[in-house]
C-alpha positions in Angstrom: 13.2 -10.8 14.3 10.9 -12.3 11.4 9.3 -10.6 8.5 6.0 -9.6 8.9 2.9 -9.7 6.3 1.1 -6.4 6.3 -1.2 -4.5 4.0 -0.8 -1.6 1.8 -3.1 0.8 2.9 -2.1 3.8 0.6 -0.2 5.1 -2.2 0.1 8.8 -1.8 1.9 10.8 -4.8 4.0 13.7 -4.3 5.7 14.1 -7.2 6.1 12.2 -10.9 8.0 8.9 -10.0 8.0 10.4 -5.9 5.4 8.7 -3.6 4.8 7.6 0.0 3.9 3.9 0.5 1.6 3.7 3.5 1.3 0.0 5.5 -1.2 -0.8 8.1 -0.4 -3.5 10.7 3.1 -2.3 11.4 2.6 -2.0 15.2 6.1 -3.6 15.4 7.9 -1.1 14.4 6.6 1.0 17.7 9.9 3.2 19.0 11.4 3.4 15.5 14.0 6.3 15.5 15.2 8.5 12.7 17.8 6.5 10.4 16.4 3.2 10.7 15.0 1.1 8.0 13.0 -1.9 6.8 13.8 -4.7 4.2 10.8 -4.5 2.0 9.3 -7.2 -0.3 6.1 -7.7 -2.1 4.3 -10.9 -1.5 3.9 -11.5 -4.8 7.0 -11.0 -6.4 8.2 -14.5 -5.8 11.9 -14.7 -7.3 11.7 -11.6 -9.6 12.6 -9.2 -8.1 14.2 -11.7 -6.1 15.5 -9.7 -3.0 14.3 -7.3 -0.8 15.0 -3.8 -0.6 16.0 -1.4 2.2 14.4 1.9 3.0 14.8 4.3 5.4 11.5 5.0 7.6 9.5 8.2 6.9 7.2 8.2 9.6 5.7 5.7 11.9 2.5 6.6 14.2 0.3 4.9 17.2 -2.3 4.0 14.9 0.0 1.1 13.7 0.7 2.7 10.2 4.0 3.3 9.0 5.8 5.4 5.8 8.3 4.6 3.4 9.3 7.6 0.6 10.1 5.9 -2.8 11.4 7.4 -5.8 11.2 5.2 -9.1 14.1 4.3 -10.4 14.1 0.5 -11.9 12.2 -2.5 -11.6 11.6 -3.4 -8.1 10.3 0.7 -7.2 8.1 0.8 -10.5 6.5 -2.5 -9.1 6.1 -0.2 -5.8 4.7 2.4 -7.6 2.1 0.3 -9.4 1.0 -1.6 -5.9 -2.3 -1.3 -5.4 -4.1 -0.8 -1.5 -4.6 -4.3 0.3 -1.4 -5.6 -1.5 0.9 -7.7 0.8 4.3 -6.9 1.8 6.7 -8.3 4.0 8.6 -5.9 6.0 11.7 -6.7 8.2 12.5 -4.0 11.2 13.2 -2.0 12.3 17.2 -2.3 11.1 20.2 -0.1 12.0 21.5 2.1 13.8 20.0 5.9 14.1 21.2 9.2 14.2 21.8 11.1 17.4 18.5 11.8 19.4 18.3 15.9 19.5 19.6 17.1 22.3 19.8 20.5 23.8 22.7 22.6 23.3 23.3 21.1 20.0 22.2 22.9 16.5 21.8 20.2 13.8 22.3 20.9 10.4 20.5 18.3 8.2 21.6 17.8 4.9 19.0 15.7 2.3 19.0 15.0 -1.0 16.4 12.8 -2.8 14.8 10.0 -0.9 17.5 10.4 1.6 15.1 13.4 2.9 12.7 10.2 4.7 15.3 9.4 8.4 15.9 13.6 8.2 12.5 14.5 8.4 11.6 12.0 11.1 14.6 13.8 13.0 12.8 17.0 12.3 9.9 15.6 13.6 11.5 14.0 16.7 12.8 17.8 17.5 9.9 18.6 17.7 8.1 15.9 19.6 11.0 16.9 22.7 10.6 21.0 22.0 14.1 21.2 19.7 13.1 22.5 16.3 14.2 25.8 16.6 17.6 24.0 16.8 17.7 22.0 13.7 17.6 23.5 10.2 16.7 21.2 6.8 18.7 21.7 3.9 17.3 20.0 1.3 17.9 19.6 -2.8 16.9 18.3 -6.2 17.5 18.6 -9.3 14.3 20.8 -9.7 11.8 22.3 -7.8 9.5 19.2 -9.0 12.4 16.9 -7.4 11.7 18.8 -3.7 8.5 17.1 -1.9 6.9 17.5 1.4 7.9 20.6 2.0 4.9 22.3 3.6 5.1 18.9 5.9 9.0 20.0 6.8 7.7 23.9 7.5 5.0 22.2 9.8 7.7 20.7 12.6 9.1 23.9 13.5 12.9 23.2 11.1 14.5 25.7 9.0 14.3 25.3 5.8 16.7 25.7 3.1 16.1 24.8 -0.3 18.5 24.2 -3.4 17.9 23.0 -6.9 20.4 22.6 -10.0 18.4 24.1 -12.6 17.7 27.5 -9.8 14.2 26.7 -10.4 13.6 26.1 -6.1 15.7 28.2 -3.7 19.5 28.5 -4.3 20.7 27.2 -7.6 23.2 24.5 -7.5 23.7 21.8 -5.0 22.6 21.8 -1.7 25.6 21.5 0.0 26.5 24.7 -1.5 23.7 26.4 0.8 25.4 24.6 3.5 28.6 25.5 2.5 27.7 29.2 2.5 25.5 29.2 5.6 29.0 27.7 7.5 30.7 30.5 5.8 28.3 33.6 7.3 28.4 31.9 11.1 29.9 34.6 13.2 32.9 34.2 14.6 33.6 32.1 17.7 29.7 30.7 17.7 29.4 26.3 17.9 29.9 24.7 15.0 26.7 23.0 14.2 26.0 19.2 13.9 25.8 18.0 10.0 23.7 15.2 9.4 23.6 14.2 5.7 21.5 11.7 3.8 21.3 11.5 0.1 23.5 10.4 -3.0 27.1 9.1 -2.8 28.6 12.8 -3.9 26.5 14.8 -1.6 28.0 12.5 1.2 31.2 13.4 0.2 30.9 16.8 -0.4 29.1 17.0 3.4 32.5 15.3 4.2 34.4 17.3 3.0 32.6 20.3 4.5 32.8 19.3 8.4 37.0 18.3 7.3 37.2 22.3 6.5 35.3 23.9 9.1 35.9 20.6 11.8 32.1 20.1 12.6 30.7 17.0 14.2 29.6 15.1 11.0 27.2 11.5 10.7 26.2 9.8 7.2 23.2 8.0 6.5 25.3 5.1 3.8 23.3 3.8 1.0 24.8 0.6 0.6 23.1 -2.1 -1.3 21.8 -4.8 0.6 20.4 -8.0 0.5 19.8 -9.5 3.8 19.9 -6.4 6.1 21.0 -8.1 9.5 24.8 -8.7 9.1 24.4 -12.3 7.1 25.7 -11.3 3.5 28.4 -9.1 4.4 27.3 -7.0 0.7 27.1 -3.6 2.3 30.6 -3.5 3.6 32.2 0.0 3.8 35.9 0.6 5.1 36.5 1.9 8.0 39.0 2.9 10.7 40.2 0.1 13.5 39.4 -2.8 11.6 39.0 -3.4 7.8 35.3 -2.9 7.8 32.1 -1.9 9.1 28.2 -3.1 7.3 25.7 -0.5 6.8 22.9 -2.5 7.8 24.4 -3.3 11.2 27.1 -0.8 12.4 25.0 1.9 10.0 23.5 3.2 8.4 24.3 6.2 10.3 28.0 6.1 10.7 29.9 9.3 12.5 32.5 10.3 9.8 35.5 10.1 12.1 35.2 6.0 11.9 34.8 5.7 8.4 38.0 5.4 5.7 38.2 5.3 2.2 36.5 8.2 -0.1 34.8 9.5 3.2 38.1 9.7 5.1 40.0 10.7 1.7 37.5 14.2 2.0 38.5 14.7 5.5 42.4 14.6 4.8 41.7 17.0 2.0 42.2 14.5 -1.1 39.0 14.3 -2.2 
């Protein structure tokens, strides 16, 4: 697998610092499935930044274009931001390991925060494609209601939706793993525990950890790792794990069930986090 030199073909803003990069040409990464990810690279930002950067896919579609959702947060994303359409960029996928195809029989709880909302709402939108949305329900959370994007596009594939912010300003105020935590809380007795799949900040991960130790429901985390090659070579994203000392999120990930993973993930399932 080699990068590939394709065009920007849009910038589309949602929010301030919250966009969608839109490439052309990306008919290679045909059968993409939710969780997976590119390494991402301008053409012209020669040794400054000097690595690529890994984000999950947002959508990919026959016409050959593909999304990535960018929030911007230092240099390399406020280069993103400023990228102009017919720019070149080298994109490397698609990488990793997804989550679980939806399956009937199976409720899925997805659990987004941020950016990490891009591989959950290509879920949504793969429960859709195989007549599955009813069974999934998005809970997603910002900051503030100006922090919570796409939403009408989430309402569109058929989901639930569930909305928190911290300031109360959008849906439930506080964190959105508190609407999860009460929505587990109100399941009536002896129904299946749903599915949690989480993608988002290093806390929210946790906290979703720490939800399917208490209630014992099937759990898989999207890891953020930082990464520099994003095929195995570099060994950076290492994150411990059971069996053997570790596992990389840009091979074995970067959906990882929680069951193999040790450290502060495995810490929240035994209760000490």
């Amino acid at each position: 697998m080699d990068y590939v030199l394709v065009p920007l073909a849009a910038t589309i803003p949602l929010a301030p610092g919250t966009f969608v990069l839109r490439f052309a040409g990306c008919g290679f990464l045909a059968g993409t499935l939710p969780g997976q990810f590119v390494m991402l690279a301008a053409e012209d930002w020669g040794t400054d930044p000097l690595l690529p950067r890994a984000f999950s896919l947002l959508a990919v579609r026959p016409d050959g274009t593909a999304d990535v959702l960018v929030k911007t947060t230092g240099k390399a994303s406020a280069l993103l931001e400023r990228a102009r359409p017919g720019a070149g960029f080298y994109l490397l996928g698609p990488l990793g390991r997804p989550f679980a195809a939806p399956a009937g029989g199976r409720t899925d709880w997805l659990v987004a925060g941020g950016v990490g909302l891009a591989p959950l709402f290509m879920q949504c939108e793969a429960a859709r494609a195989a007549g599955l949305a009813r069974q999934v329900t998005m809970f997603y959370g910002g900051r503030s209601a100006a922090d919570l994007v796409m939403l009408d596009d989430i309402v569109a594939t058929g989901a639930e939706l569930v909305l928190a912010s911290d300031d109360g300003s959008r849906g439930l105020r506080g964190r959105v793993t508190e609407a999860v935590a009460r929505a587990l809380a109100a399941r009536p007795p002896g129904t299946v525990l749903p599915s949690l799949m989480a993608c988002g900040p290093d806390p929210m991960l946790i906290a979703t950890a720490r939800l399917a130790r208490d209630t014992a429901a099937p759990c898989w985390l999207s890891l953020e790792g930082e990464m520099a090659c994003g095929i195995g070579i570099c060994l950076a994203c290492a994150v411990p794990c059971k069996g053997r000392p570790f596992r990389y999120t840009c091979v074995d990930g970067p959906v990882l069930p929680l069951d193999e993973l040790a450290g502060e993930y495995a810490l929240a399932r035994q209760g000490a986090v």
